[in-house]
C-alpha positions in Angstrom: 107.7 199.6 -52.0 110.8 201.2 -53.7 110.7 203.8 -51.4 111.0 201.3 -48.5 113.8 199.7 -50.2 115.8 202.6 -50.9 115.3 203.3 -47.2 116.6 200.1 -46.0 119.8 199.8 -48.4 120.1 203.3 -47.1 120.1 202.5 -43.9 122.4 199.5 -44.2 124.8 201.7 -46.5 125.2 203.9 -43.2 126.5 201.2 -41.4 129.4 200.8 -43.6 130.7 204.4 -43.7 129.3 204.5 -39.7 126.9 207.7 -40.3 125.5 206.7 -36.7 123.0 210.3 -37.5 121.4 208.7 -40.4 121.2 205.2 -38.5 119.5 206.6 -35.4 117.6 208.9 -37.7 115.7 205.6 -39.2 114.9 203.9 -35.8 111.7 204.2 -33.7 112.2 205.7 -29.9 111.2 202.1 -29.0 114.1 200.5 -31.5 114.8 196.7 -30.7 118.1 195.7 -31.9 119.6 192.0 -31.7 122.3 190.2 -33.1 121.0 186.7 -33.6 124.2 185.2 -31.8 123.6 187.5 -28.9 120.7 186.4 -26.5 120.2 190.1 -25.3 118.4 192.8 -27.5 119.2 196.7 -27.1 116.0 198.2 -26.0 115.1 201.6 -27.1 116.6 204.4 -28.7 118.7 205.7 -26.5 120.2 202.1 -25.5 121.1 201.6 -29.2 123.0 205.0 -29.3 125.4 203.8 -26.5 126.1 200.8 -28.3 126.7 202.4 -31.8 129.0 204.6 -29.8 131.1 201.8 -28.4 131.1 199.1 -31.3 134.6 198.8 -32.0 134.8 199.1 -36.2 138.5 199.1 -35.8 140.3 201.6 -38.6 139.1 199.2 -41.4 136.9 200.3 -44.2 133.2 198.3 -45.0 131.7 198.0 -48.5 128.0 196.8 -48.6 126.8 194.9 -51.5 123.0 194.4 -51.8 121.8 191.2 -52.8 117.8 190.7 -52.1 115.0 193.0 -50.5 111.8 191.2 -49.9 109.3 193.5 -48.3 106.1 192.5 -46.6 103.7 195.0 -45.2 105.6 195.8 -42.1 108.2 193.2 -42.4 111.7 193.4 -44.6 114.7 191.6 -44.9 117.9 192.9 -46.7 120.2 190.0 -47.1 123.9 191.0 -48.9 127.6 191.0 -48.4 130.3 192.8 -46.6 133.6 193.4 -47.5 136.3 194.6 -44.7 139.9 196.2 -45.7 142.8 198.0 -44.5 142.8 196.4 -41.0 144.6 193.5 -41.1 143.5 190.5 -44.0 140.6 191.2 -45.7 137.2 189.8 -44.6 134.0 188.7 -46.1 130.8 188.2 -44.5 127.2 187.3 -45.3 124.7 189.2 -43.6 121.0 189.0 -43.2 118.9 191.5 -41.9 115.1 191.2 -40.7 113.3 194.4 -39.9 109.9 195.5 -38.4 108.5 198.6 -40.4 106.0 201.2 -38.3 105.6 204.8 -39.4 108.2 204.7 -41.8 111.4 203.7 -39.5 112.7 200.7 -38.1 110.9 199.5 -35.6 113.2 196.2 -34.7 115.7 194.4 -36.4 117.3 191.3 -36.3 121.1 190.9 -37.8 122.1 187.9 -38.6 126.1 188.1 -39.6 128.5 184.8 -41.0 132.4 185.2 -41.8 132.5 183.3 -45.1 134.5 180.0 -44.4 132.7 179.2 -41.5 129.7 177.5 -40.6 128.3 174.2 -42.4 130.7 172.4 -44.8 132.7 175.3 -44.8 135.8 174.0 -42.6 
């Protein structure tokens, strides 16, 4: 298991500092990616490349913090906080990430994302 969690914070580490090799490196050829505010999901590998190639990070920088890993067989979720700089007024998120595990890379996942100070009684 702490192999598999290493992996994951790996993973969403990569993300931050946009190492798009070790991000396509940890998904399956049949990768399913979705945001959870996005009714669409990239389908396959070779989608999901496109997309990391266009998504617009802006000259920012991210730092990942890593609050909970709960691992189940072939299910995971990494929930945790981001923390954007440098491009205009510094942002906070909370993020939640739900993964499906086969053969030791990601096989879907599911991001949930939510800008601290909105949402429910945060107005």
């Amino acid at each position: 298991m702490q192999n598999t969690e290493q992996f994951l914070k790996n993973f969403s580490d990569a993300w931050a500092t946009q190492d798009m090799d070790t991000i396509l490196n940890a998904v399956t050829e049949d990768f399913q990616f979705r945001m959870a505010n996005c009714e669409e999901a990239i389908k396959g590998k070779a989608a999901f490349a496109d997309w990391l190639k266009n998504m617009n990070c802006g000259e920012g920088k991210a730092s990942i913090t890593h609050n909970q890993v709960i691992i189940n067989e072939q299910q995971a979720a990494l929930t945790g906080e981001i923390k954007v700089t440098g491009d205009g007024p510094e942002q906070h998120f909370a993020f939640c990430d739900v993964y499906t595990l086969s053969d030791n890379k990601i096989s879907t996942l599911t991001a949930y994302c939510v800008k601290y100070g909105e949402g429910m009684g945060c107005e």
